[in-house]
N, CA, C and O atoms as a GROMACS GRO file, in nm:
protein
  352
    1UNK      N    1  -2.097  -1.395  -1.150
    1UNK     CA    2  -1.984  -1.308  -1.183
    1UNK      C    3  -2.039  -1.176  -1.238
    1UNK      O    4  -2.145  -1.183  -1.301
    2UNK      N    5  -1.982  -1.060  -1.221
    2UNK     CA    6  -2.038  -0.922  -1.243
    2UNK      C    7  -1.953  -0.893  -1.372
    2UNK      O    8  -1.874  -0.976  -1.416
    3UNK      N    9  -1.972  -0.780  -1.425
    3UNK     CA   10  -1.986  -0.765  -1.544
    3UNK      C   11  -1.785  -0.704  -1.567
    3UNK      O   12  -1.717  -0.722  -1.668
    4UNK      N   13  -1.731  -0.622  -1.415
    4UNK     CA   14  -1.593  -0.616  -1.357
    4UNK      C   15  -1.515  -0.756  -1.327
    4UNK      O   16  -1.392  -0.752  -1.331
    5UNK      N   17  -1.567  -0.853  -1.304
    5UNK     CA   18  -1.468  -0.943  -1.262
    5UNK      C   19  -1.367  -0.982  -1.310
    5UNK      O   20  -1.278  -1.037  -1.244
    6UNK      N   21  -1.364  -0.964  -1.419
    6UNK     CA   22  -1.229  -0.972  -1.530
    6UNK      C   23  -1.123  -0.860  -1.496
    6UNK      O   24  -1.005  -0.896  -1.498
    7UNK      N   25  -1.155  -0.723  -1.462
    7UNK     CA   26  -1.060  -0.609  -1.433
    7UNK      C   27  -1.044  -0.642  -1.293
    7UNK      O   28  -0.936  -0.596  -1.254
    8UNK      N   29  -1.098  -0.694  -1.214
    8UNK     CA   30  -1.123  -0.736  -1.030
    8UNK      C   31  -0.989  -0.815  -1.022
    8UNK      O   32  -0.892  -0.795  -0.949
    9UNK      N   33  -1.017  -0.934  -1.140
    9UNK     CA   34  -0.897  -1.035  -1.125
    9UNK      C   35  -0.770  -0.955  -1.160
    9UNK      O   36  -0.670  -0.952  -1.088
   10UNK      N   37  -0.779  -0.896  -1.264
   10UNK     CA   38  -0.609  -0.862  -1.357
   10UNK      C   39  -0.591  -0.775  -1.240
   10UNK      O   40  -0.510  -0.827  -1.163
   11UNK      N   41  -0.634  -0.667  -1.198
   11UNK     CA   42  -0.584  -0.583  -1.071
   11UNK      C   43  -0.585  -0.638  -0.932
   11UNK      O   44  -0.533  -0.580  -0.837
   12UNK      N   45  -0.662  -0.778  -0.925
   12UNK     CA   46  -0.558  -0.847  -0.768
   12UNK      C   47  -0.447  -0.874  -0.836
   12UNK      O   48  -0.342  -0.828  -0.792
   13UNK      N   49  -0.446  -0.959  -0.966
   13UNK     CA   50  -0.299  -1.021  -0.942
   13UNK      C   51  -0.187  -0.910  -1.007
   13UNK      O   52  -0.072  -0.952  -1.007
   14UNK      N   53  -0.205  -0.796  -1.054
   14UNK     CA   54  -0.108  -0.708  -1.038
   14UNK      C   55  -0.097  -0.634  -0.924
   14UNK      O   56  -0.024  -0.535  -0.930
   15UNK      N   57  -0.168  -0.667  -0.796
   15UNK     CA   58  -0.144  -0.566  -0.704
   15UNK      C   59  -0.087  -0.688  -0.618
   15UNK      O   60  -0.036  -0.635  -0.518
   16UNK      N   61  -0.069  -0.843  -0.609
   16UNK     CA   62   0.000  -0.946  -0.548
   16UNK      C   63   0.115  -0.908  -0.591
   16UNK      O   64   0.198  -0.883  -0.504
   17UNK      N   65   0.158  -0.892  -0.737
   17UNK     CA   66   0.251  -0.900  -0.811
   17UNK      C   67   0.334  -0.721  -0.718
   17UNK      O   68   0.430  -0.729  -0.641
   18UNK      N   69   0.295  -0.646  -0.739
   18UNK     CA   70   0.313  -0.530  -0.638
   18UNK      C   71   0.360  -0.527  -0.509
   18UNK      O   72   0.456  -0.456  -0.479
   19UNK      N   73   0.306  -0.593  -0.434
   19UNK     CA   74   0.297  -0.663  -0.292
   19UNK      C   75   0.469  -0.728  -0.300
   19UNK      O   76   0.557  -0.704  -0.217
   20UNK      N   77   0.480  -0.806  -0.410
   20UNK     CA   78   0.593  -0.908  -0.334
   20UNK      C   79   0.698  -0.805  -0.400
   20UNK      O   80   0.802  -0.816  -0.333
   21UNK      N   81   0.717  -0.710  -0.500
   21UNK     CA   82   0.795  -0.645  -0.497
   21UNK      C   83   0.813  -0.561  -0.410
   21UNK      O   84   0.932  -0.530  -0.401
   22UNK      N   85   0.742  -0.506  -0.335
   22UNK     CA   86   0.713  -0.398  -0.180
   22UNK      C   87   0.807  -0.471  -0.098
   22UNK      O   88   0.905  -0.415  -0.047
   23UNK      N   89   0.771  -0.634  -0.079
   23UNK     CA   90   0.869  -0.678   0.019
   23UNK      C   91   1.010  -0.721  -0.012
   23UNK      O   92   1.092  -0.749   0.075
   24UNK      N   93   1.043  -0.724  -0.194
   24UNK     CA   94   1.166  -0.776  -0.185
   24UNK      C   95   1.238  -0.638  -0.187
   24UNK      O   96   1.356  -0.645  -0.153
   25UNK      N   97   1.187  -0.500  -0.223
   25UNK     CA   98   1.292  -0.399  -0.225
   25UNK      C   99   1.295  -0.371  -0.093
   25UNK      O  100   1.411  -0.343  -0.064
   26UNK      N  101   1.185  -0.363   0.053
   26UNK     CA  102   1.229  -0.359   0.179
   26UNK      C  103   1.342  -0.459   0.219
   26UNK      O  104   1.419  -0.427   0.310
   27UNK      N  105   1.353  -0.554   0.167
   27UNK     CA  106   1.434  -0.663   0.205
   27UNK      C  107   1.587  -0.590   0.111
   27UNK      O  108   1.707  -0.602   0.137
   28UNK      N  109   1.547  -0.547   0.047
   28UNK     CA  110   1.719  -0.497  -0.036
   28UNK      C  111   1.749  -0.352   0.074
   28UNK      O  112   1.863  -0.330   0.115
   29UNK      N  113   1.661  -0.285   0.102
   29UNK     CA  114   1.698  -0.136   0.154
   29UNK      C  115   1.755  -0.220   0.324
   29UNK      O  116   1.846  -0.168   0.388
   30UNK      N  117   1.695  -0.332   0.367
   30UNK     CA  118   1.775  -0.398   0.535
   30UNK      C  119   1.898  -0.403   0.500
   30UNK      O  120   1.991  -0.347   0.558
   31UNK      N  121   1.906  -0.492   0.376
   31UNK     CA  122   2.055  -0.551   0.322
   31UNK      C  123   2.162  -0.438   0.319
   31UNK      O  124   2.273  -0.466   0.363
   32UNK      N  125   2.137  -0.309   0.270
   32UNK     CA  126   2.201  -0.226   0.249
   32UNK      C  127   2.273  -0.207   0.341
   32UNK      O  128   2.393  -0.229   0.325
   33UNK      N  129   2.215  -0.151   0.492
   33UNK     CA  130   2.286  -0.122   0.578
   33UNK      C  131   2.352  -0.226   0.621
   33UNK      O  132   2.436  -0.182   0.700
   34UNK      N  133   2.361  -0.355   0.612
   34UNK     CA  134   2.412  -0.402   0.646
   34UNK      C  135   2.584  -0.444   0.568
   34UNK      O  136   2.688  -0.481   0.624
   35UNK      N  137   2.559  -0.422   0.445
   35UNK     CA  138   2.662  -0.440   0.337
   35UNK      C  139   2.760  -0.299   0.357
   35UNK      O  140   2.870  -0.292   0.303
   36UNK      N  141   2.706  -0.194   0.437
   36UNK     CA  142   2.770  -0.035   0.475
   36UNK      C  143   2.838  -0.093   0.596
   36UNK      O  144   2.953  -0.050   0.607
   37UNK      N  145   2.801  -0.184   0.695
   37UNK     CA  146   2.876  -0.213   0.778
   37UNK      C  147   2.942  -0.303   0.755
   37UNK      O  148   3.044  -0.285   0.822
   38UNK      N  149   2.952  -0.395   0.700
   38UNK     CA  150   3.020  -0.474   0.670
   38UNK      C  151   3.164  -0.477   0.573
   38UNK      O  152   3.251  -0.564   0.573
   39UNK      N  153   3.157  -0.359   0.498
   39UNK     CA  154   3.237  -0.294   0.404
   39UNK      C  155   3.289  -0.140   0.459
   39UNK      O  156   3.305  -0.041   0.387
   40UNK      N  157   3.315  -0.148   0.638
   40UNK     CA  158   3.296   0.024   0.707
   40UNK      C  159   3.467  -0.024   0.688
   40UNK      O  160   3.529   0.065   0.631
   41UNK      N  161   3.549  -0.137   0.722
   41UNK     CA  162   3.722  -0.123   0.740
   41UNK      C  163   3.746  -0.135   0.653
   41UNK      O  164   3.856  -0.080   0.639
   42UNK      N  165   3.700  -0.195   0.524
   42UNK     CA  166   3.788  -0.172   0.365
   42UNK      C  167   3.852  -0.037   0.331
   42UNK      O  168   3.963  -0.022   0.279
   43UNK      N  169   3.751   0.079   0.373
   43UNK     CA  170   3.776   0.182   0.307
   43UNK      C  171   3.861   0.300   0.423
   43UNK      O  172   3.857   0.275   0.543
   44UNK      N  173   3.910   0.384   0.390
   44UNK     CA  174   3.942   0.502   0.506
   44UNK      C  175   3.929   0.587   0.456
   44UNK      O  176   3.905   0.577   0.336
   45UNK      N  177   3.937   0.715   0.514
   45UNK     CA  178   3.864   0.864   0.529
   45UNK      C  179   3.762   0.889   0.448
   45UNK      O  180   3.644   0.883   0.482
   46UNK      N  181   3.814   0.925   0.309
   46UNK     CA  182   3.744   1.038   0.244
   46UNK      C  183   3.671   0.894   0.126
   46UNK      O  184   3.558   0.905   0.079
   47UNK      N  185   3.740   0.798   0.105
   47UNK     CA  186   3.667   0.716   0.058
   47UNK      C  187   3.575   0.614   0.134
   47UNK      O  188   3.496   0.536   0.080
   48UNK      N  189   3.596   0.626   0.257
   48UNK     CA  190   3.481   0.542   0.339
   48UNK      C  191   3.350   0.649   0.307
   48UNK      O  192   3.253   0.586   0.264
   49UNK      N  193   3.332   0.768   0.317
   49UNK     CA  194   3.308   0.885   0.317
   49UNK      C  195   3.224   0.865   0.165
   49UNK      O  196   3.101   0.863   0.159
   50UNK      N  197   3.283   0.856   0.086
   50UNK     CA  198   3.217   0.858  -0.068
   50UNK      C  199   3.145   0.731  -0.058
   50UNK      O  200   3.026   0.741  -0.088
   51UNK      N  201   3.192   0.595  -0.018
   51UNK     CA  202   3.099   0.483  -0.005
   51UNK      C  203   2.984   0.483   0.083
   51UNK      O  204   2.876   0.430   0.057
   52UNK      N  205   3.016   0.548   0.195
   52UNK     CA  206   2.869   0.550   0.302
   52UNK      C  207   2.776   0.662   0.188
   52UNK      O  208   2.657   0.636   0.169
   53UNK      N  209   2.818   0.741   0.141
   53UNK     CA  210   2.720   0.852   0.065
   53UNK      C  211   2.670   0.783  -0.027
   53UNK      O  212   2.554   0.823  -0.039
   54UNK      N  213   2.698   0.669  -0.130
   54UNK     CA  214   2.705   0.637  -0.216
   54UNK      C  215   2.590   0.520  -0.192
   54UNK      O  216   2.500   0.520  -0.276
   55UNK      N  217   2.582   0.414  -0.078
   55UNK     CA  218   2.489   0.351  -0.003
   55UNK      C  219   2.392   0.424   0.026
   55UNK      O  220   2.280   0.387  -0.010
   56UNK      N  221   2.404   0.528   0.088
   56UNK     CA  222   2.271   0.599   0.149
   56UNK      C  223   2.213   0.641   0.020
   56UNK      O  224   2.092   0.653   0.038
   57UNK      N  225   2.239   0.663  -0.077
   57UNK     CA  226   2.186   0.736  -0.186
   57UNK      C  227   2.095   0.619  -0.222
   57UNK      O  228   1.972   0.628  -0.223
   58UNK      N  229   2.167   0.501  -0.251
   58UNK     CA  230   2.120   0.373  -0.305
   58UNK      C  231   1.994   0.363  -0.193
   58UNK      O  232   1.889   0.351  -0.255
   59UNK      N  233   1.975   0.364  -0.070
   59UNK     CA  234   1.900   0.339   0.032
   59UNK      C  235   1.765   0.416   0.015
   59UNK      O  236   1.654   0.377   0.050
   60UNK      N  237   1.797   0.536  -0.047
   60UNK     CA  238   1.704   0.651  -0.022
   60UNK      C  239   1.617   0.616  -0.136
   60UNK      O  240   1.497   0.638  -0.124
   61UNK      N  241   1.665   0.558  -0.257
   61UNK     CA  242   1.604   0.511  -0.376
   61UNK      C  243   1.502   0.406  -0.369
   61UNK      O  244   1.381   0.395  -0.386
   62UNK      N  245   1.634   0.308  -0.326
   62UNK     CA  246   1.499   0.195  -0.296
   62UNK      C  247   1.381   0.213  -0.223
   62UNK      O  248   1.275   0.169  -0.267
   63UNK      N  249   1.390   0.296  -0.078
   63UNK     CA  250   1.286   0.396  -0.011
   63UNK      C  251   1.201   0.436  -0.098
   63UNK      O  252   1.099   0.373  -0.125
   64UNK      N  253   1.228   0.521  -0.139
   64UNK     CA  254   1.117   0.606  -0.269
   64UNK      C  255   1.034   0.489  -0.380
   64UNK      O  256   0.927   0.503  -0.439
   65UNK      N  257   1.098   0.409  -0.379
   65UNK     CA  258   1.070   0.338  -0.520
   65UNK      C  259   0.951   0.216  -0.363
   65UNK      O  260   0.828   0.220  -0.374
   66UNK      N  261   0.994   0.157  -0.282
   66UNK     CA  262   0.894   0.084  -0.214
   66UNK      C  263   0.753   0.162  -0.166
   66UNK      O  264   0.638   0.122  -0.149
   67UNK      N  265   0.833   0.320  -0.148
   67UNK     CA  266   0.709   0.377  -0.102
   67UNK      C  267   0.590   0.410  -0.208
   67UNK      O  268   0.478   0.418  -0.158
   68UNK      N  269   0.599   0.428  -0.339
   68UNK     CA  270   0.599   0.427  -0.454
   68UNK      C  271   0.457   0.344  -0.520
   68UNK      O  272   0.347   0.378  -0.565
   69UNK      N  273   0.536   0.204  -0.495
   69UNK     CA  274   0.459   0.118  -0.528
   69UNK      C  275   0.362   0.081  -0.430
   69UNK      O  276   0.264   0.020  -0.470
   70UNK      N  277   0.375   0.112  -0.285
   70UNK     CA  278   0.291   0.129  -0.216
   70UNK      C  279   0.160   0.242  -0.246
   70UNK      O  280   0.044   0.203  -0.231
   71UNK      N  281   0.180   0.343  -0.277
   71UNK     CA  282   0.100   0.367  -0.387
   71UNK      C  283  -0.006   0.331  -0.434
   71UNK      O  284  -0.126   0.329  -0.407
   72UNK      N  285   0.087   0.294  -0.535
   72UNK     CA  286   0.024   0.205  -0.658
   72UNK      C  287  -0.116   0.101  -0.603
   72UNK      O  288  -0.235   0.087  -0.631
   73UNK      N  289  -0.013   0.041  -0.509
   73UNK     CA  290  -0.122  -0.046  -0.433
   73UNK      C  291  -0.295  -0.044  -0.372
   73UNK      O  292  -0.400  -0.109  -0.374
   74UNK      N  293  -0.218   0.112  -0.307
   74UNK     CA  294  -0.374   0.178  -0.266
   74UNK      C  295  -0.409   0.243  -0.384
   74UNK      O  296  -0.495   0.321  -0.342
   75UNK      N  297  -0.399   0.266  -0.524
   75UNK     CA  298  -0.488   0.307  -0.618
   75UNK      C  299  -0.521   0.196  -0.644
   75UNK      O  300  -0.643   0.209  -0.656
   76UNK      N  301  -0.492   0.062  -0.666
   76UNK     CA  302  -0.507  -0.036  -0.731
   76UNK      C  303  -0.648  -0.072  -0.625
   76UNK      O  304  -0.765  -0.084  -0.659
   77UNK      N  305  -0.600  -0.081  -0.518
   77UNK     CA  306  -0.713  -0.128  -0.458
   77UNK      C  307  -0.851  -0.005  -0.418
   77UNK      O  308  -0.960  -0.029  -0.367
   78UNK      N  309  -0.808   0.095  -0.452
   78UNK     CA  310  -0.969   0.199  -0.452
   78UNK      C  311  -0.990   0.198  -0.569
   78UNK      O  312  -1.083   0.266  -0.613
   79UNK      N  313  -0.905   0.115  -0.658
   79UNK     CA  314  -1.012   0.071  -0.844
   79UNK      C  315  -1.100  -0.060  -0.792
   79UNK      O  316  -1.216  -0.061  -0.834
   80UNK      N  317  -1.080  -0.121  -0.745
   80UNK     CA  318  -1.133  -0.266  -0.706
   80UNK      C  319  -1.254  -0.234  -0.659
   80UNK      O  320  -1.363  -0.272  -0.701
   81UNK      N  321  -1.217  -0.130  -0.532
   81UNK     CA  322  -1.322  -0.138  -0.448
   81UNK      C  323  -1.483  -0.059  -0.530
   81UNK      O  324  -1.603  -0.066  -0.501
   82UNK      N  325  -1.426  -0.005  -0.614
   82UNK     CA  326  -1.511   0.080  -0.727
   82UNK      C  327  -1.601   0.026  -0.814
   82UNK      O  328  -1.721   0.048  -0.829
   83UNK      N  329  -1.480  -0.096  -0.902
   83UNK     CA  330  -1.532  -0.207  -0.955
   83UNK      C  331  -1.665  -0.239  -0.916
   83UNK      O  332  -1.775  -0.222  -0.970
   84UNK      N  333  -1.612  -0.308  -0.767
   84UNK     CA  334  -1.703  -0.369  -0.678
   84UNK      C  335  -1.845  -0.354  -0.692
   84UNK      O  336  -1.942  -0.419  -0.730
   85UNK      N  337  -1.808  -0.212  -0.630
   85UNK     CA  338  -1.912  -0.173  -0.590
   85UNK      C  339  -2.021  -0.102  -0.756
   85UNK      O  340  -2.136  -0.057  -0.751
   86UNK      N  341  -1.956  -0.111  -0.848
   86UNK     CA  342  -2.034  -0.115  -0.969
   86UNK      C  343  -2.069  -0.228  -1.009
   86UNK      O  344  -2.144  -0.230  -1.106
   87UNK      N  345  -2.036  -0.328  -0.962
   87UNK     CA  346  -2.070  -0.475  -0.989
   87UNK      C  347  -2.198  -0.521  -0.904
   87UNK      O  348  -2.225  -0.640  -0.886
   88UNK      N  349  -2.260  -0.432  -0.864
   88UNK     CA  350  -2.398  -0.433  -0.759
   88UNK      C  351  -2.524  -0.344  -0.824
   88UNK      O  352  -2.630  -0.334  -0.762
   0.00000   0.00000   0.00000
């Protein structure tokens, strides 16, 4: 074991921990559109209008926030690879 393996470990399992949030907010931003169609005859004109805006806004967030932590991910993992390679 190198003298990093302790920071090696805590930054895989916060970057797993990263990872499955990446896939559950992609999985909320699918849902979205689908909850916009599904909720398109409740509403008419100007309030279907405020709800589709109101979704997309929500959509654009979760976007930002997955892309985000994607990120995170690739810093997390060019610390590792750093680690690593100081662990030699």
């Amino acid at each position: 074991m190198g003298k990093n393996s302790a920071k090696i470990q805590r930054l895989n399992a916060a970057k797993t921990k990263l990872r499955t949030y990446q896939t559950n907010m992609s999985a909320q931003e699918r849902k979205l559109e689908s909850i916009k169609s599904y909720y398109q005859d409740s509403f008419k004109g100007n309030r279907r209008d405020q709800f589709n805006k109101k979704v997309e806004a929500v959509k654009t967030s979760t976007h930002v926030l997955t892309t985000d932590i994607g990120d995170a991910i690739t810093k997390i993992e060019t610390r590792i690879g750093l680690l690593e390679l100081d662990n030699h």
